[in-house]
C-alpha beads as a LAMMPS data file, in Angstrom:
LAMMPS data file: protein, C-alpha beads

349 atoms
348 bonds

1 atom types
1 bond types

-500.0 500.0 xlo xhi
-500.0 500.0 ylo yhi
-500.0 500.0 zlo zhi

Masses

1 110.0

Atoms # bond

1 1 1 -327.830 -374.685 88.961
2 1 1 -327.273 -372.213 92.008
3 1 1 -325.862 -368.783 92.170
4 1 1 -324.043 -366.935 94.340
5 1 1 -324.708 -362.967 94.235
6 1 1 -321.997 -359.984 94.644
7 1 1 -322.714 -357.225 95.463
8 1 1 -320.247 -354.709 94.962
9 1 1 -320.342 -350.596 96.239
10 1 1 -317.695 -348.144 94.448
11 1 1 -318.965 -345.507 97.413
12 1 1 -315.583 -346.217 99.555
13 1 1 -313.044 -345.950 97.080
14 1 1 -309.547 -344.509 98.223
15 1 1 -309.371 -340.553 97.550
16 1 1 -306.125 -341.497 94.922
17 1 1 -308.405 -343.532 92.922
18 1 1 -308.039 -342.384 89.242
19 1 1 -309.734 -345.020 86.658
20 1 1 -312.769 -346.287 87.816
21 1 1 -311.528 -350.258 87.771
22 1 1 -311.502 -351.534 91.042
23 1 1 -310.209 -354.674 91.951
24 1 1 -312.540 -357.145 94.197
25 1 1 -311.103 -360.081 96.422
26 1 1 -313.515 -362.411 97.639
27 1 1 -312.997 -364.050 101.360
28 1 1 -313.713 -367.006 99.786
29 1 1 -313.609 -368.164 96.281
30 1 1 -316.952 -369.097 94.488
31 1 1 -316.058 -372.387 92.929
32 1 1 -316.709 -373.897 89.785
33 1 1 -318.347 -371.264 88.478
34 1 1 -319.920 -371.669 84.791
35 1 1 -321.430 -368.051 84.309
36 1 1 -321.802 -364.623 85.747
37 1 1 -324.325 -362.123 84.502
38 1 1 -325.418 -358.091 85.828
39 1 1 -328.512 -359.335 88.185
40 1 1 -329.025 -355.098 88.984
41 1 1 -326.767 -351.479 88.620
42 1 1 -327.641 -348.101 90.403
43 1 1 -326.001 -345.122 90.490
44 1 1 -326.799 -341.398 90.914
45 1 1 -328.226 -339.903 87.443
46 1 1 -325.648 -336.884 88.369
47 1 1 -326.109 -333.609 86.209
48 1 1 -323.021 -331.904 84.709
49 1 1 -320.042 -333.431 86.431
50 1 1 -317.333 -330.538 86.812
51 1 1 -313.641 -331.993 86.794
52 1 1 -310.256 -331.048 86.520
53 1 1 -310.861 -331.286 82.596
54 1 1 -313.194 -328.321 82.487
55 1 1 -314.034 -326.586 85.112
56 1 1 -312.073 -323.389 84.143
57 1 1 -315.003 -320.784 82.378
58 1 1 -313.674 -317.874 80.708
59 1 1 -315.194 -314.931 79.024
60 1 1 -314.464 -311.398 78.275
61 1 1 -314.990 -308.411 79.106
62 1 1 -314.459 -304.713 77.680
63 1 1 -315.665 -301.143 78.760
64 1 1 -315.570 -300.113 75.011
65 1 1 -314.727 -296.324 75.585
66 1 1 -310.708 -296.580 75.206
67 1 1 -308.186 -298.148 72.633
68 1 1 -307.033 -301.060 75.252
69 1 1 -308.006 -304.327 73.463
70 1 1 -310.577 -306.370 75.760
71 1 1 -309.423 -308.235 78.521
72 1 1 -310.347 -311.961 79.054
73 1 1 -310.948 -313.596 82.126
74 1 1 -311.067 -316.969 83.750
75 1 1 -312.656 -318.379 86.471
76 1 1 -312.343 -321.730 88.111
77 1 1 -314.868 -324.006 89.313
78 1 1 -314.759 -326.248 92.239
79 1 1 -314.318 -330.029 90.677
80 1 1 -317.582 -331.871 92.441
81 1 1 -321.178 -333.389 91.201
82 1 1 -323.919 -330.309 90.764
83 1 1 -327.092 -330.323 89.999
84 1 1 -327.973 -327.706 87.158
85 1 1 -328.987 -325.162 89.666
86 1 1 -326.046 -325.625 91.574
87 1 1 -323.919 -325.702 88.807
88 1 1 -325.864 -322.043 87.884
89 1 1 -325.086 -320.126 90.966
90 1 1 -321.505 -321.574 91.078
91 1 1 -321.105 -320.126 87.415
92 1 1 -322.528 -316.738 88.339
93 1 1 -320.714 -316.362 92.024
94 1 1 -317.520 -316.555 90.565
95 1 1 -318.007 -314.412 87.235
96 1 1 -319.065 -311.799 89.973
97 1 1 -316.025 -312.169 92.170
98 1 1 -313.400 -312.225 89.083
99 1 1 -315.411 -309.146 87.609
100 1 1 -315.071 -307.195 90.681
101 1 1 -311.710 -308.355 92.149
102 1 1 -309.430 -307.538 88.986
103 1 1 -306.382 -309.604 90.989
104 1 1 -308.272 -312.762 90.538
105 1 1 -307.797 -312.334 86.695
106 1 1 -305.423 -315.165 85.069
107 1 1 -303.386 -313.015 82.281
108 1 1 -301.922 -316.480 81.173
109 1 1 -299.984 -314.891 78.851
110 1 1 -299.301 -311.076 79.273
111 1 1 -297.459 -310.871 76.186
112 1 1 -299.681 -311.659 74.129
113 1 1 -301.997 -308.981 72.185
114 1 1 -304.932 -311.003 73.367
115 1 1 -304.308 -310.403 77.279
116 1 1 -303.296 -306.663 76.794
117 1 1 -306.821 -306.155 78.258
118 1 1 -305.017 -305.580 82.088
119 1 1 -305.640 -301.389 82.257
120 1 1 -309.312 -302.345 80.425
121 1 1 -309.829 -305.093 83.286
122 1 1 -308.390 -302.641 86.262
123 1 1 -311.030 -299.769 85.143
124 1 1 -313.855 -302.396 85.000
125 1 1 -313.188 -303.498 88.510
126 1 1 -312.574 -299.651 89.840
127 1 1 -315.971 -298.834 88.545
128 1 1 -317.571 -302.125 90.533
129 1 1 -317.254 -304.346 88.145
130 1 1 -320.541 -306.528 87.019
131 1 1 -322.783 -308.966 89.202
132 1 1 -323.710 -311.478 86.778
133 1 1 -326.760 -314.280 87.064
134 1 1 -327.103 -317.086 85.254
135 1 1 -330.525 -318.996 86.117
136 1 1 -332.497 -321.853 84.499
137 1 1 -335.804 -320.866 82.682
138 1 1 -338.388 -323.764 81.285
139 1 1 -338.724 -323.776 77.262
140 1 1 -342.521 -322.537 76.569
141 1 1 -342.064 -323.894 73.060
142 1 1 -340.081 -327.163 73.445
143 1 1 -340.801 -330.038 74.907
144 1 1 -338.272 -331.195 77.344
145 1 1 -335.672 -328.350 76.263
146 1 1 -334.581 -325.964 79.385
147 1 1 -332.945 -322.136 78.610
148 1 1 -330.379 -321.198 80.823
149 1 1 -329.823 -316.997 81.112
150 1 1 -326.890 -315.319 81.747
151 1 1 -327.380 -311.626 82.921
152 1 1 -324.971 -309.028 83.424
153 1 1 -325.377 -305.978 85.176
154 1 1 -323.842 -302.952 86.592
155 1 1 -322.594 -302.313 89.922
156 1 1 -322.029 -298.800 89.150
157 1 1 -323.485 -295.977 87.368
158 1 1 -320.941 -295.722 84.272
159 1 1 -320.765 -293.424 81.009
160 1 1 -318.734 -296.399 79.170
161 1 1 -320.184 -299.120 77.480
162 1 1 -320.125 -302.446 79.094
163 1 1 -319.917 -305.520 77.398
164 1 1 -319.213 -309.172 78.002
165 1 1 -319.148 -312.475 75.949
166 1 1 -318.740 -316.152 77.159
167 1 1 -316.242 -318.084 75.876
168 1 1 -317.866 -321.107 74.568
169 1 1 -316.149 -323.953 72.636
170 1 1 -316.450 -327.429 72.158
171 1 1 -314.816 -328.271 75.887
172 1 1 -316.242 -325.663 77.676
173 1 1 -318.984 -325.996 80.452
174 1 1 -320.721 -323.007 78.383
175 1 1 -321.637 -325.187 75.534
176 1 1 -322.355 -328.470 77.799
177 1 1 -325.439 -325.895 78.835
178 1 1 -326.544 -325.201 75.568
179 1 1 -324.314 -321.772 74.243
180 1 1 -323.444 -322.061 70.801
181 1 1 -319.944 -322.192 70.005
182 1 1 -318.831 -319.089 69.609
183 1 1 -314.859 -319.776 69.434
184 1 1 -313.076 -322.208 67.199
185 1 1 -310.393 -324.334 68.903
186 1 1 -307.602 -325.129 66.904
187 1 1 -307.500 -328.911 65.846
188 1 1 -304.195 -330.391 68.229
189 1 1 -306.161 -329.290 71.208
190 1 1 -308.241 -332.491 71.423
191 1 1 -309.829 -334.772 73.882
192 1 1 -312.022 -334.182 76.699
193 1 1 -309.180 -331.374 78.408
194 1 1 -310.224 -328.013 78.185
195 1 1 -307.466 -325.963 77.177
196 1 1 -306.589 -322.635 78.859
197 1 1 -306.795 -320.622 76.194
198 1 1 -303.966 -318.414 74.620
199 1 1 -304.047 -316.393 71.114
200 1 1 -302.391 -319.396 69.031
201 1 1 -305.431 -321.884 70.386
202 1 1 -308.059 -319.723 69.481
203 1 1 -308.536 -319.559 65.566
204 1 1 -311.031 -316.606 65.559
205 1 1 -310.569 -314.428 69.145
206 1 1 -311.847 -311.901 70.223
207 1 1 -309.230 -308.648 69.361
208 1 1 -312.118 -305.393 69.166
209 1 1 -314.709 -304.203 70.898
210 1 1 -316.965 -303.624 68.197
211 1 1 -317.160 -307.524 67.379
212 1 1 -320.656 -308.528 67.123
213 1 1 -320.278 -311.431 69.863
214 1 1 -320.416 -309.282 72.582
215 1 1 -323.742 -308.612 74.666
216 1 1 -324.041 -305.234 75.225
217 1 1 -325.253 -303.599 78.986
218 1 1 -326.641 -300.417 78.740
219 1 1 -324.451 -297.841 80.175
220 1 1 -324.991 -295.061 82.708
221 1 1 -327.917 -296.405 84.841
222 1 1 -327.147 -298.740 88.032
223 1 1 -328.169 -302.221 87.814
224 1 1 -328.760 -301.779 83.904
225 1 1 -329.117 -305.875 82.593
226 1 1 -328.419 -307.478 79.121
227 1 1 -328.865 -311.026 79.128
228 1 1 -327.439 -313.896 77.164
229 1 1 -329.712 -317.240 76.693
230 1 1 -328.980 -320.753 75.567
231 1 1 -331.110 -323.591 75.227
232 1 1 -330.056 -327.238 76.415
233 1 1 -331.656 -330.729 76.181
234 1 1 -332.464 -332.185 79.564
235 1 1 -330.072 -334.876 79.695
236 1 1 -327.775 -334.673 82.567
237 1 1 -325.689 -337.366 82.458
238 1 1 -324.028 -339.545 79.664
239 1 1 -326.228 -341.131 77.317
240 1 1 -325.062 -344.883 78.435
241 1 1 -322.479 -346.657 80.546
242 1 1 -320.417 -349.537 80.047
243 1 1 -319.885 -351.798 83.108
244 1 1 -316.118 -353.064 82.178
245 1 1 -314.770 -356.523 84.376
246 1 1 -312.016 -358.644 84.016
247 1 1 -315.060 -361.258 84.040
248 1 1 -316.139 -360.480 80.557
249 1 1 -315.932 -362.951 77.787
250 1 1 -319.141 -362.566 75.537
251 1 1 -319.588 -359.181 74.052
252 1 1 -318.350 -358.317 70.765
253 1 1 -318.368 -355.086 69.228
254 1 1 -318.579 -354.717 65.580
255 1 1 -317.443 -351.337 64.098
256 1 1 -317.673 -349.526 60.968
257 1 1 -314.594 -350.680 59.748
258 1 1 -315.828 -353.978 59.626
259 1 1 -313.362 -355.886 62.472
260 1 1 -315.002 -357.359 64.728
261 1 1 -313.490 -356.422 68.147
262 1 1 -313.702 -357.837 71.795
263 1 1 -314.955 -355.574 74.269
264 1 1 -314.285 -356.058 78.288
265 1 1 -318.168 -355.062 78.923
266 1 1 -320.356 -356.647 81.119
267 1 1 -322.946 -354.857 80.375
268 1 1 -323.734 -351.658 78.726
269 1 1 -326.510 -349.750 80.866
270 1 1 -328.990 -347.271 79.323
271 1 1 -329.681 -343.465 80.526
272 1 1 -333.205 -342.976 79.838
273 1 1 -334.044 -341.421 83.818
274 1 1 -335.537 -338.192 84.094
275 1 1 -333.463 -335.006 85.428
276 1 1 -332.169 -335.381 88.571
277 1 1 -333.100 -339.080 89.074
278 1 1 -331.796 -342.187 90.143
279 1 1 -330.656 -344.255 87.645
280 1 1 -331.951 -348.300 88.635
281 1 1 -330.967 -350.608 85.717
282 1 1 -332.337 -354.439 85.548
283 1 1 -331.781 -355.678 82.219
284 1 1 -335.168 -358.044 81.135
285 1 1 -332.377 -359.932 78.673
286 1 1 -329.454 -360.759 81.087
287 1 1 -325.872 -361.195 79.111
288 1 1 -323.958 -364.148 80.133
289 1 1 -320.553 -364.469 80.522
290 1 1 -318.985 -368.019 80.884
291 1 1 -316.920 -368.773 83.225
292 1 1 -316.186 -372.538 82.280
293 1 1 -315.981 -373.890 85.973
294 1 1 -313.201 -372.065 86.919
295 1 1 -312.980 -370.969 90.841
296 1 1 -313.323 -367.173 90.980
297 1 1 -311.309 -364.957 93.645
298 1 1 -310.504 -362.403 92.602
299 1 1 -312.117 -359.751 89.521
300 1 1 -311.942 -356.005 88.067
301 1 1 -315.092 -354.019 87.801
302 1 1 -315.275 -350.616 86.471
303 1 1 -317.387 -348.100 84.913
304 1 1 -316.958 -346.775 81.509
305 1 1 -318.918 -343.916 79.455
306 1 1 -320.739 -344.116 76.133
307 1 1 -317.509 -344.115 74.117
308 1 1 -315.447 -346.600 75.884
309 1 1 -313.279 -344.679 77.843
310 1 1 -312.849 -345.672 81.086
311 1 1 -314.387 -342.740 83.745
312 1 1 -312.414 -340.819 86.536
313 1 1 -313.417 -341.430 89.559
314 1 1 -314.162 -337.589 89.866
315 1 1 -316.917 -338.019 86.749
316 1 1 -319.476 -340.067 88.372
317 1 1 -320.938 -340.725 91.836
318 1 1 -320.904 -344.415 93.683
319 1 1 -322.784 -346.451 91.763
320 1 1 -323.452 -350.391 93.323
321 1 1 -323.837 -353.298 91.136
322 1 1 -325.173 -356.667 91.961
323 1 1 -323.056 -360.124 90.232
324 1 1 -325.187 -363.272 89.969
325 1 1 -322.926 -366.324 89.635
326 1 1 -323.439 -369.657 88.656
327 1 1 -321.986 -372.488 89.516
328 1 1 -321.912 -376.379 90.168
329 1 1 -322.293 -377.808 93.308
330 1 1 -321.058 -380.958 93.148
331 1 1 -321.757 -381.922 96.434
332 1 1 -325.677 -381.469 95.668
333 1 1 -325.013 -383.125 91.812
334 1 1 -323.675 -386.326 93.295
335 1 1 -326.158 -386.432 95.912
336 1 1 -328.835 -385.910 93.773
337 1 1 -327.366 -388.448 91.222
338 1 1 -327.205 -391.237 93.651
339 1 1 -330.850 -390.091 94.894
340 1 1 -332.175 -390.528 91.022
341 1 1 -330.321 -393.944 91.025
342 1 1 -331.906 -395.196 93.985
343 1 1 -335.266 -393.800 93.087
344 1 1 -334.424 -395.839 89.207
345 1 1 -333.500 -398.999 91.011
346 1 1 -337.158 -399.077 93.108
347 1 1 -339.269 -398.090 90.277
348 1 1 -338.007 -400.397 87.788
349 1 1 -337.029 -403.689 90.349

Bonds

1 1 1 2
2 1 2 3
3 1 3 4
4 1 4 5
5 1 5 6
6 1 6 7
7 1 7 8
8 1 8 9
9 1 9 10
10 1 10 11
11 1 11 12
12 1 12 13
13 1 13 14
14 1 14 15
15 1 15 16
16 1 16 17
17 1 17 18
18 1 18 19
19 1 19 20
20 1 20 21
21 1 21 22
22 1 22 23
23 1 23 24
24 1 24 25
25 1 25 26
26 1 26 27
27 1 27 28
28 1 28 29
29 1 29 30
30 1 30 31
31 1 31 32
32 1 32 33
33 1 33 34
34 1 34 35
35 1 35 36
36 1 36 37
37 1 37 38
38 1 38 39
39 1 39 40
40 1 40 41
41 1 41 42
42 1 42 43
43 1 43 44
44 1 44 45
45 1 45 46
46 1 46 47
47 1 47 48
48 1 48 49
49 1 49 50
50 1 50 51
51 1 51 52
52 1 52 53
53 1 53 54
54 1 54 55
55 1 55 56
56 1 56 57
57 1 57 58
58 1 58 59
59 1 59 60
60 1 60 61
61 1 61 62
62 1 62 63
63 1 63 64
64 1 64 65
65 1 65 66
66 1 66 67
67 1 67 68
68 1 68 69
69 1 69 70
70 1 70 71
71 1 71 72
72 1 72 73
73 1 73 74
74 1 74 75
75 1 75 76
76 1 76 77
77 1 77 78
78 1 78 79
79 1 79 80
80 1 80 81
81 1 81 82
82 1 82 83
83 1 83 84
84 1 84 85
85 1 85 86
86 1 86 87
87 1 87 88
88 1 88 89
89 1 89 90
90 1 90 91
91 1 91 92
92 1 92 93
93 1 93 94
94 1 94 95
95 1 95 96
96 1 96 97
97 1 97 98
98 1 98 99
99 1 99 100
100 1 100 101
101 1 101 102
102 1 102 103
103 1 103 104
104 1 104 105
105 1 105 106
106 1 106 107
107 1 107 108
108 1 108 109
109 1 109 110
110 1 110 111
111 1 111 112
112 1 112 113
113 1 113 114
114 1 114 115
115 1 115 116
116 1 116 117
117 1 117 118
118 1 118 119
119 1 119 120
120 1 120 121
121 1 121 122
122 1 122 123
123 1 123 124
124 1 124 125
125 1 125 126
126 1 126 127
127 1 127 128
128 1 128 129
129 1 129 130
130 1 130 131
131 1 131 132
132 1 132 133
133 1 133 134
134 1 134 135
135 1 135 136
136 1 136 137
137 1 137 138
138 1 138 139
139 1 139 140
140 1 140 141
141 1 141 142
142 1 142 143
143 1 143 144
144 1 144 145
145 1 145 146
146 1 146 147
147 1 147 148
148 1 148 149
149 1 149 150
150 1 150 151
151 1 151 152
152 1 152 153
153 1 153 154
154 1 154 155
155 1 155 156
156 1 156 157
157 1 157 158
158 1 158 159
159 1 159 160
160 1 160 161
161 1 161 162
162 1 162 163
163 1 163 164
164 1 164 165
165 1 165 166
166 1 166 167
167 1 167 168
168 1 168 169
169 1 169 170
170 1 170 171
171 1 171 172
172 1 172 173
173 1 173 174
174 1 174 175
175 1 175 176
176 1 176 177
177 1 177 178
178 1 178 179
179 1 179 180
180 1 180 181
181 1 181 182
182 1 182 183
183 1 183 184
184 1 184 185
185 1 185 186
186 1 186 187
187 1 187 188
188 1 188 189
189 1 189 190
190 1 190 191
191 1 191 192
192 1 192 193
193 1 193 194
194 1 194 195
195 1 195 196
196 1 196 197
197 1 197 198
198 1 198 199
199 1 199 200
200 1 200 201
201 1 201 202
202 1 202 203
203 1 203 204
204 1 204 205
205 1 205 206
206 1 206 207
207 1 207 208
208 1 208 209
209 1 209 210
210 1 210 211
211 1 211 212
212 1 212 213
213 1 213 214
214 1 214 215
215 1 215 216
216 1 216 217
217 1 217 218
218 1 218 219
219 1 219 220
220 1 220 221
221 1 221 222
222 1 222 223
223 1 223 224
224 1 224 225
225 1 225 226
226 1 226 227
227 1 227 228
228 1 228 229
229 1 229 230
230 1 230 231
231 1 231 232
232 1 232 233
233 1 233 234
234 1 234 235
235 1 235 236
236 1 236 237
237 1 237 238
238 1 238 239
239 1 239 240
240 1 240 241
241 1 241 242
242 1 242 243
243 1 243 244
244 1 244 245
245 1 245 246
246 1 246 247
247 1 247 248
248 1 248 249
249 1 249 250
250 1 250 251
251 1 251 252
252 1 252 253
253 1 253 254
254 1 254 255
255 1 255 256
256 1 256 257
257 1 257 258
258 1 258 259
259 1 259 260
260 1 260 261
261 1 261 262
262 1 262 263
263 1 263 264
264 1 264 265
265 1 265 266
266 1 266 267
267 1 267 268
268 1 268 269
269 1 269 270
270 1 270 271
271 1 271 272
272 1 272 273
273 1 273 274
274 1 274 275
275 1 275 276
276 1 276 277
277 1 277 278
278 1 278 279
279 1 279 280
280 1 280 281
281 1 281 282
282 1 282 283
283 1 283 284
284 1 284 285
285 1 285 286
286 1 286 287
287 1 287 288
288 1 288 289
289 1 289 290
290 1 290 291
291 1 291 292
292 1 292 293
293 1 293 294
294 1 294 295
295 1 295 296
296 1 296 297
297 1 297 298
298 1 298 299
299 1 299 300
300 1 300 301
301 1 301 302
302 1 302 303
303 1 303 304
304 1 304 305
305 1 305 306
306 1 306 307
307 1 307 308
308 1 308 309
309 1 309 310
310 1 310 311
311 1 311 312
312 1 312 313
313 1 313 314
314 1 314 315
315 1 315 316
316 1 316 317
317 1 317 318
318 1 318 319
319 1 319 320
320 1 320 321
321 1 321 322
322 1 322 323
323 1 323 324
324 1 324 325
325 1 325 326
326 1 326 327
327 1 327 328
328 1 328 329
329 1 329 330
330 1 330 331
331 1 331 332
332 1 332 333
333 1 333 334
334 1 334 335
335 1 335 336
336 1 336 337
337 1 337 338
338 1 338 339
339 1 339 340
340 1 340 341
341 1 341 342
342 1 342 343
343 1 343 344
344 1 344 345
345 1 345 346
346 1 346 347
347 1 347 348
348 1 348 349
């Protein structure tokens, strides 16, 4: 039988988009269609998408010499697609400018014994603050593993004790690159949001400067360093995508529960691409969905991560995916019919 082909482009979506499940209407219907499979999918193999869900970094920071507890600060990242090294130098640029410019501090919560770092912060940013760097380094003794250091330094000759730590829990962009988690979250703050954190979030805070998670930068010298390093695995991206459509009828997913449980995927595409690649999926063993002669007009397709959950439109870059339809031409089948007749009726009168 013949087949029509889609091909469908998510790279002009409306700006107010939110799911990624976009509707297609087709000019003009494909009719009697009897299957649709994935012919083809590309997209972007984008490295550590920044959204509205975490793109707020926090650490702190303390000049150890007086009795204020340390003050924490918060950044915010620009929600957009990096690339590790951009990701890096965004990090870094805007520890620097919230370490220098003490009004760019958050104090969420003034109140509370955790934020009574203000006088600390104020004194940190009169004595010029810290320029910090946080660069990418190749592993010498794993394969395919990357360290990423962050360095702090002074801006100013100092007698006091500098110190800083990273706040890095389980939705924070410090442990996507490879920090170890150095803060408990407490258990209702769930999901992928990353909360802004206050004392009653935090199970195990920071509350004195002699705590042993802070990196210490030796004092009185100009441009003095300590660095902090992480390792992270090269992946970029999300292990695997599920194309999602309205069109869907044959996958079944069967979980550990033992229900077997309809899914809505088309297909469920594979991230095995290198760092920084494109990401060109043809599947060698096609999954076809029937469509049972129906006319076709009109369709969802969307893009889903590993788990399910259907993606923001923030989370990924346009991706294009190619639909191969089948269907009956009936025109051709009766023509071809009556040719096989005639041919019948010569050979065998």
């Amino acid at each position: 039988m013949p087949y029509h082909y889609v091909r469908f482009t998510s790279k002009n979506a409306t700006e107010n988009t939110d799911k990624t499940i976009f509707t297609i209407n087709l000019p003009r219907p494909i009719e009697n269609a009897t299957s649709v499979h994935v012919k083809s999918f590309s997209m972007p193999n984008t490295a550590y998408n920044i959204t509205d869900y975490n793109n707020t970094i926090e650490w702190f920071e303390t000049i150890g010499n007086n009795t204020n507890p340390p003050a924490l600060i918060q950044a915010t990242l620009p929600p957009k697609f990096y690339t590790v090294p951009d990701l890096l130098s965004t990090i870094a640029a805007a520890m620097t400018e919230a370490s220098i410019n003490a009004s760019t501090v958050n104090y969420n919560s003034p109140s509370s014994a955790l934020y009574q770092g203000i006088a600390d912060r104020q004194t940190l940013a009169s004595s010029g603050g810290l320029t910090y760097t946080v660069s990418q380094i190749p592993s010498t003794t794993t394969v395919d593993t990357f360290h990423v250091t962050i360095t702090g330094s002074l801006n100013a000759a100092s007698t006091a004790q500098k110190k800083f730590c990273p706040v890095s829990h389980k939705f924070s962009v410090w442990t996507m690159l490879g920090l170890t988690e150095t803060f408990q979250v407490n258990p209702f703050h769930h999901g992928r949001v990353n909360p802004l954190l206050v004392s009653s979030h935090l199970v195990n805070p920071i509350t004195l400067r002699s705590d042993g998670r802070f990196t210490t930068i030796i004092n009185t010298t100009t441009g003095s360093t300590a660095t902090l390093t992480a390792s992270f695995a090269p992946r970029d991206s999300h292990e695997s995508y599920h194309l999602t459509s309205s069109l869907a009828t044959a996958v079944y997913e069967a979980e550990a529960d033992g229900v077997i449980r309809h899914t809505n995927y088309l297909l469920t595409i594979p991230n095995t691409s290198n760092r920084y690649s494109w990401l060109q999926y043809v599947p060698t063993e096609p999954v076809f969905h029937e469509l049972n002669g129906q006319n076709v007009s009109q369709f969802t397709i969307g893009i889903a991560d590993e788990h399910g959950f259907p993606m923001n439109t923030e989370e990924h870059q346009a991706f294009s995916v190619v639909l191969a339809f089948e269907y009956k031409d009936i025109h051709q089948t009766l023509e071809s019919n009556q040719l096989r007749t005639l041919d019948w009726r010569r050979s065998h009168c």
